[in-house]
C-alpha positions in Angstrom: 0.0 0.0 0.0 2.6 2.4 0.7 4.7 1.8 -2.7 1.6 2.3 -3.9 1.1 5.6 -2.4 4.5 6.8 -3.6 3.9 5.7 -6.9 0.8 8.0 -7.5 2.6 10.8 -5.9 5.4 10.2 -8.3 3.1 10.1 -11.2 1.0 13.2 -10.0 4.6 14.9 -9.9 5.3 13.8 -13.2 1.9 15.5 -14.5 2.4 18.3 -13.0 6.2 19.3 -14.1 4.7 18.4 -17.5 1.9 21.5 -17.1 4.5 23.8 -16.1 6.9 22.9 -18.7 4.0 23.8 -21.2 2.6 27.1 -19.8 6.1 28.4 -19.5 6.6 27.4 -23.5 3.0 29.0 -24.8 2.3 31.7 -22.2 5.4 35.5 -17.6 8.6 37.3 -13.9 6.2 39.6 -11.3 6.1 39.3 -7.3 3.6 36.6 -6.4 3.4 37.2 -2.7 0.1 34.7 -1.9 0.7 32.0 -4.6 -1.4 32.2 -6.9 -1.6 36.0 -6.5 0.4 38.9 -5.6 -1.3 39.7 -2.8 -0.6 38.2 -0.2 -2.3 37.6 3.4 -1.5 37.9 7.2 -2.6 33.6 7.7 0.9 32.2 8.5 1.4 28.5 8.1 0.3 26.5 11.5 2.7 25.6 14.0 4.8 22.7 12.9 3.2 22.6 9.5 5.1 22.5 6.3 3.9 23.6 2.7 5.7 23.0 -0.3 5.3 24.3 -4.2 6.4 23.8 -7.1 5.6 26.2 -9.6 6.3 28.4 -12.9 4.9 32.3 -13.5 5.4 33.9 -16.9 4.6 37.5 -18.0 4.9 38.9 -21.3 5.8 42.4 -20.8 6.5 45.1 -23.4 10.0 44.3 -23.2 10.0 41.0 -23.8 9.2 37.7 -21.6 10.4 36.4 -18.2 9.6 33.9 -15.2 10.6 30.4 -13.8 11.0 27.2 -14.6 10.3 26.6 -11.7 10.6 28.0 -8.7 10.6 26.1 -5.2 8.9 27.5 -2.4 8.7 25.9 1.2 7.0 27.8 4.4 7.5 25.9 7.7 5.5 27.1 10.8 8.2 27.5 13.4 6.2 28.3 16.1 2.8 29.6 16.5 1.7 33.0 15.1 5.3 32.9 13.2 6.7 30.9 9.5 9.5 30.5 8.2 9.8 31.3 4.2 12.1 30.3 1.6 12.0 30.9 -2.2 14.4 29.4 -4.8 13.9 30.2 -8.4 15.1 28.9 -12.3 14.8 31.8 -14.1 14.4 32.5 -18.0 14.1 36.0 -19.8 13.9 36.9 -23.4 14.2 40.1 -24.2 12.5 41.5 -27.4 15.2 40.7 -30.2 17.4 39.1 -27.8 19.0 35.8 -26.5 17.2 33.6 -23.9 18.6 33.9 -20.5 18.0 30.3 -18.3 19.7 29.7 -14.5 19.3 30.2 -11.1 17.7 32.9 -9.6 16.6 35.5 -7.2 16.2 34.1 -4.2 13.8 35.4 -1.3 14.0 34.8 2.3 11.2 35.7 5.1 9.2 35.8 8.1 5.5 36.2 8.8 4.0 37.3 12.0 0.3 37.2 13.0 -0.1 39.8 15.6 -3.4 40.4 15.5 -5.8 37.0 15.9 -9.0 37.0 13.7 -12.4 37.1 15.8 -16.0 37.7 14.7 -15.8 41.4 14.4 -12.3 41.9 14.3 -9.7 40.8 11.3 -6.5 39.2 11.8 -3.9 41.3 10.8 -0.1 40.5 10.0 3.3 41.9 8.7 5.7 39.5 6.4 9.0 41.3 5.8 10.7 39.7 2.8 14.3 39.9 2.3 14.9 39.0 -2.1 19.4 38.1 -2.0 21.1 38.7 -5.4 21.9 35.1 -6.3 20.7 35.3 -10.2 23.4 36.7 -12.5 22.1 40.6 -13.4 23.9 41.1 -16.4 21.6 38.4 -17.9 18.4 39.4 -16.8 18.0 36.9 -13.8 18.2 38.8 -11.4 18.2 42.4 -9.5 21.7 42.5 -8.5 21.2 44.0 -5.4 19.7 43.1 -2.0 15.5 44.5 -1.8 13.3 44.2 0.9 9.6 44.3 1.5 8.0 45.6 4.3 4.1 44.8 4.5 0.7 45.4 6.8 -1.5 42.8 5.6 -5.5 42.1 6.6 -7.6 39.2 6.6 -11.8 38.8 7.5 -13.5 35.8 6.6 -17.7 35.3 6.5 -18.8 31.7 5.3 -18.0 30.7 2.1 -16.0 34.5 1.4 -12.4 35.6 2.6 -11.1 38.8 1.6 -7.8 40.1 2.5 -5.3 42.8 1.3 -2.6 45.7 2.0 0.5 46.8 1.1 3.9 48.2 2.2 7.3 49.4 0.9 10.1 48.1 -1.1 13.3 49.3 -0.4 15.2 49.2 -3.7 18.6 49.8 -4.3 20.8 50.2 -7.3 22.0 52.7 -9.8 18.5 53.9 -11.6 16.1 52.4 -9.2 13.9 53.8 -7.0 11.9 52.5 -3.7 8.4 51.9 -4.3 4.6 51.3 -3.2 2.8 48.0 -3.4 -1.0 48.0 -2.8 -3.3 44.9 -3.6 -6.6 43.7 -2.3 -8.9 40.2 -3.1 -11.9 38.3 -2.4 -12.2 34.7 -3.1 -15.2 32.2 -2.4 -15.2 28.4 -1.8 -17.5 26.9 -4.9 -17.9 23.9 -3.6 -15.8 21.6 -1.6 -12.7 21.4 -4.0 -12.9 24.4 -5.6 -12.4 28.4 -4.3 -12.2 31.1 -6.8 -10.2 34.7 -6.4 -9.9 37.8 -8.1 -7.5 40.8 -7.2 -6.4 44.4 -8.1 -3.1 45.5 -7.2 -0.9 48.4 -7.4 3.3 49.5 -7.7 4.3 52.4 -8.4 7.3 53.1 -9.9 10.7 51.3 -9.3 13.0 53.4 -11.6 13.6 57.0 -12.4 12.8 56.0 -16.0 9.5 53.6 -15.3 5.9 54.1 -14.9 3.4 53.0 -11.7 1.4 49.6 -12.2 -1.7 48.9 -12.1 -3.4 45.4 -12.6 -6.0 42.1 -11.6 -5.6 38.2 -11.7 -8.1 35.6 -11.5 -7.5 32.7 -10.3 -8.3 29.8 -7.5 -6.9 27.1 -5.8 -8.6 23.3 -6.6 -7.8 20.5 -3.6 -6.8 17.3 -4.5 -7.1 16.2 -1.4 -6.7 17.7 2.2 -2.6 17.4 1.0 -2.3 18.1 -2.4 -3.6 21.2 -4.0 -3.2 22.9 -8.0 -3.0 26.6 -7.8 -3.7 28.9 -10.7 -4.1 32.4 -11.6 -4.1 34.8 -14.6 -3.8 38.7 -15.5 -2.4 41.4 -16.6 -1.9 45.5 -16.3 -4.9 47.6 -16.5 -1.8 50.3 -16.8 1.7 49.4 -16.6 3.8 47.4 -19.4 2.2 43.7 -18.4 0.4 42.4 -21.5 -0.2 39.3 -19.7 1.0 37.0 -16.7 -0.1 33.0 -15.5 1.1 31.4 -12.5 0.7 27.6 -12.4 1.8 25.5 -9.4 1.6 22.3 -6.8 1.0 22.9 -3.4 2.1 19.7 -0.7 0.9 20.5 2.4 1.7 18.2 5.4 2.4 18.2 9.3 2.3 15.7 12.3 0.7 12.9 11.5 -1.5 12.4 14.2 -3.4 15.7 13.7 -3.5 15.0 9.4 -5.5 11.6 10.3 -8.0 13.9 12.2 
């Protein structure tokens, strides 16, 4: 039974590398904070639970297109209140006119904090500083070449079926050219039925260099269980202003913990 078990994991792996492999070849790189959107929310991961994605974003911008293939994403609930976040990327960009760029990434290190505890009148509220380290080569578009840092409010109220959440905070930014900058985002999603919850968002950045332009833009997009485990993640958008003509994120969420409170 429990060769079996591996094998269908294995497989459902297998089927799921193949979906991102063929997004990333027909459809976009952008900060998605709350896989599968960019905003993200204050709900931290519970104590001494562990989630892990795999998953590949694309955006076609007016420049030319970027993302990963893939990137690698594991939250670990360290104690309660407080997880642990780490972010490894493979990285491709293709300029307009230019080479393909593929290798490693960005990488992005954090912690979120829950400091306020949802009730029925009052939202939980949380901060989730991000730390994004240089490790992708610059030169070749895979990366920022400097050290940026996030530094968020973000809100969360849930009725029923319907959670909303939302916020924003301020990137710090160095480098020659660039500029610190605003990001704003809010969504409301709805559980369909058992397996399926459905999101939309509008978010907002304004400018990150002296020479570039504020964003704004939306995703739709939802999350579909597998099981209580296993979960696909999806989402899709672009800029209502801004040079985005379109973005996807596609990913596998594994989410697991002690195994006496899973068999509850």
């Amino acid at each position: 039974m429990q060769q079996r078990n591996v094998w269908h994991t294995c497989r459902l792996l297998a089927r799921i590398a193949a979906s991102l492999l063929f997004l990333a070849a027909v459809a976009p790189q952008a900060a998605w904070a709350g896989p599968p959107f960019i905003t993200d929310d204050p709900e931290p991961v519970e104590y001494h639970h562990t989630e892990f994605y795999v998953a590949s974003q694309y955006a076609n911008n007016k420049d030319g297109k970027e993302g990963t293939l893939p990137h690698f994403e594991a939250n670990y609930g360290i104690v309660p209140d407080v997880q642990l976040h780490l972010l490894v990327t493979l990285a491709y960009a293709h300029p307009n006119g230019g080479p393909t760029a593929y290798g490693l990434g960005d990488t992005e290190v954090g912690v979120k904090y829950r400091f306020v505890p949802e009730s029925e009148t009052i939202p939980q509220v949380g901060t989730f500083p991000i730390i994004h380290l240089p490790t992708g080569d610059d030169d070749r578009g895979l990366g920022g070449g400097h050290v940026t840092a996030f530094l968020p409010v973000w809100v969360q109220k849930s009725w029923g079926p319907w959670t909303t959440y939302g916020g924003g905070g301020y990137w710090i930014n160095p480098g020659e050219g660039n500029k610190d900058y605003w990001q704003l985002g809010w969504l409301a999603q709805r559980k369909m039925t058992e397996s399926l919850t459905i999101g939309a968002e509008i978010f907002y950045f304004s400018k990150d260099t002296e020479e570039g332009r504020d964003r704004t833009g939306y995703n739709i997009g939802g999350i579909f269980d597998l099981n209580m485990e296993h979960h696909i993640l999806f989402s899709a958008g672009r800029d209502i202003a801004g040079d985005n003509r379109f973005s996807a994120y596609l990913g596998y969420q594994w989410t697991f913990g002690p195994h006496e409170e899973l068999s509850k």
